[in-house]
C-alpha positions in Angstrom: 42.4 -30.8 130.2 42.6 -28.9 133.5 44.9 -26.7 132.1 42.8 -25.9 129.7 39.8 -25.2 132.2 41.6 -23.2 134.7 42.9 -21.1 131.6 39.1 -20.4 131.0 39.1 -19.7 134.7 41.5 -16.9 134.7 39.9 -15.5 131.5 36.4 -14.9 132.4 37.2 -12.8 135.6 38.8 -10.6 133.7 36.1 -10.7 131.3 33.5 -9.5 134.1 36.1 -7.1 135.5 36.4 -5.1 132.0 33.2 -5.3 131.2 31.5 -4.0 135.2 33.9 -1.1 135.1 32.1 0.2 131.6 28.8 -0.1 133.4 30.4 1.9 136.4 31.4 4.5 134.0 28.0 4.5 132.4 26.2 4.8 135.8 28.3 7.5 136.6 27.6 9.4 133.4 23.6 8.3 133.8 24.0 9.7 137.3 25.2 13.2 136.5 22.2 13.4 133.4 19.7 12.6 136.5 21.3 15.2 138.8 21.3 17.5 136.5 17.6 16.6 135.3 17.1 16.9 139.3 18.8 20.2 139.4 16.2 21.4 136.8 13.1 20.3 138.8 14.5 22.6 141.5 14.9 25.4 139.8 11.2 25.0 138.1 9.8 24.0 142.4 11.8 27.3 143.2 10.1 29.1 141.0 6.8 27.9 141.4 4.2 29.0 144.0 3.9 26.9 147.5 0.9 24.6 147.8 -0.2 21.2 149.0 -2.0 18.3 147.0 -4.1 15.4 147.6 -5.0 16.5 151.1 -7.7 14.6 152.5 -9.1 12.1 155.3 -7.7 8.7 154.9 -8.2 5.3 156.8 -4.5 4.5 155.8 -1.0 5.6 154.7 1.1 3.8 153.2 3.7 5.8 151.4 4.0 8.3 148.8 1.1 8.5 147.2 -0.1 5.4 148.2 -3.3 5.6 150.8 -7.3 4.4 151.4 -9.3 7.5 151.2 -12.7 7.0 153.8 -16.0 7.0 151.3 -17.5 10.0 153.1 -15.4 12.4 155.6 -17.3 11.2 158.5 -15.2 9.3 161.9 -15.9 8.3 165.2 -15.0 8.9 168.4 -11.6 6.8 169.3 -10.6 5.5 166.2 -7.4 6.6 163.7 -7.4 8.5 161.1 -4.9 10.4 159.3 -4.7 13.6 157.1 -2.1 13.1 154.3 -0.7 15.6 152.3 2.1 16.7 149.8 4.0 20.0 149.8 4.5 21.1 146.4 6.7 24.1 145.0 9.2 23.9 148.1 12.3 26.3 148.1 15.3 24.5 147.9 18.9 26.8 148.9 21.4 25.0 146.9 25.3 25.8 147.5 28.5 23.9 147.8 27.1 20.4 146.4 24.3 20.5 149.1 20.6 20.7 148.6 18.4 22.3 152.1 14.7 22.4 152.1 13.0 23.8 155.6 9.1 23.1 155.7 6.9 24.0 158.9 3.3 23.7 159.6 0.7 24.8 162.2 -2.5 22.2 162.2 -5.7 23.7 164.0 -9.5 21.9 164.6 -12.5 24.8 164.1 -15.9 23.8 164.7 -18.9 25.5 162.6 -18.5 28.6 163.9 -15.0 28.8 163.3 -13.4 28.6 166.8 -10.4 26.8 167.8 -11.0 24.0 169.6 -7.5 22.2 169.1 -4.0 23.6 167.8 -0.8 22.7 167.1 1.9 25.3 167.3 4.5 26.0 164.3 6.8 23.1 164.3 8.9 21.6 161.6 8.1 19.1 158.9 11.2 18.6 156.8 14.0 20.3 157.5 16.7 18.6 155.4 20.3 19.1 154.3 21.3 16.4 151.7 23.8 15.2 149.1 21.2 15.0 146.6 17.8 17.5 146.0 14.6 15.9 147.9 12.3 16.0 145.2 9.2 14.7 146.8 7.6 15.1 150.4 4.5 13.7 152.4 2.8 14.5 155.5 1.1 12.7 157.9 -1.1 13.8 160.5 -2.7 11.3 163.2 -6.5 12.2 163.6 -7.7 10.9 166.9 -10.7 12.6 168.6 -11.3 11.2 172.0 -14.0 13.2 173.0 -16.3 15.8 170.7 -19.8 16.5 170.2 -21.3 14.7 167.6 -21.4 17.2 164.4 -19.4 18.9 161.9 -15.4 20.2 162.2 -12.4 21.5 159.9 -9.2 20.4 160.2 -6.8 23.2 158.8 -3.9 23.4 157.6 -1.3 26.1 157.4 2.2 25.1 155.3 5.2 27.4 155.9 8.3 27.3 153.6 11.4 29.0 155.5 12.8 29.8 152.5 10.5 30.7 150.5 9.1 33.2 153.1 5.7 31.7 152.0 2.8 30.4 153.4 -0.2 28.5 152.1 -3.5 27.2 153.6 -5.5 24.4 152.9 -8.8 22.5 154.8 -10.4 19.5 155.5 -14.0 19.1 156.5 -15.2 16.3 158.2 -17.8 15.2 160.3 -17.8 13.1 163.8 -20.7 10.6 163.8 -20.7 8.5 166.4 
């Protein structure tokens, strides 16, 4: 009877061995359909002109795509809040299996009349070289005001793609309250 089991014993590894390395091959194969599926979202992103989506005042970020919005674009004085947005229609270089995306932005404050009160130079927001094409980015930007008149602001936004040689602007209005 042990015989018998440790027969069965030797068996089933091999079993499991046979049958993981088909799935390895079928990953592999499933893996080269999504690159290539990838490959094609790159081209149509490459194509398509730079712009931002779902920009807008938020209590919380959580992720991608995941966030609390604030009810009305009104904050106070010393608190956190955060403008969350995501690029869209990036250029990505491709070349010698590698996929290189280079996004900078430039964030400014205006009041009413359209001054500057607060900026933020150029500075870079994804700049990545990888294995595999990024496909989706966020931003977020920390809102703190630690000392302003009560009354009414834009935040701006001003998305540069490296690559692309583009540039695209979006705004937020809010208001501080108290």
């Amino acid at each position: 009877m042990k015989k018998g089991l440790w027969v069965k014993g030797a068996v089933l590894p091999l079993i499991i061995v046979v049958i993981l390395s088909g799935n390895v091959f079928a990953a592999q194969e499933d893996h080269e359909k999504i690159l290539r599926l990838k490959d094609q979202i790159v081209q149509i992103q490459n194509e398509g002109k730079l712009g931002m989506r779902n920009v807008n005042l938020y209590s919380k970020v959580i992720t991608l795509g995941a966030y609390v919005p604030l009810p009305e674009a009104k904050i106070e004085v010393d608190k956190k809040y955060y403008i969350y947005y995501e690029p869209t229609n990036w250029f990505t270089r491709t070349g010698e299996g590698r996929y290189e995306i280079w996004l900078e932005q430039e964030v400014l404050i205006l009041d009413v009349r359209g001054n500057v009160l607060w900026e933020s130079l150029r500075a870079p927001i994804a700049h990545f070289n990888t294995a595999t094409p990024v496909l989706d980015v966020y931003v977020v930007n920390d809102l703190s005001v630690t000392a302003a008149p009560l009354g009414k602001y834009t935040y701006k936004i001003v998305l540069h793609d490296e690559f692309k040689e583009e540039s695209v602007t979006e705004t937020v209005d809010f208001e501080v309250v108290k």
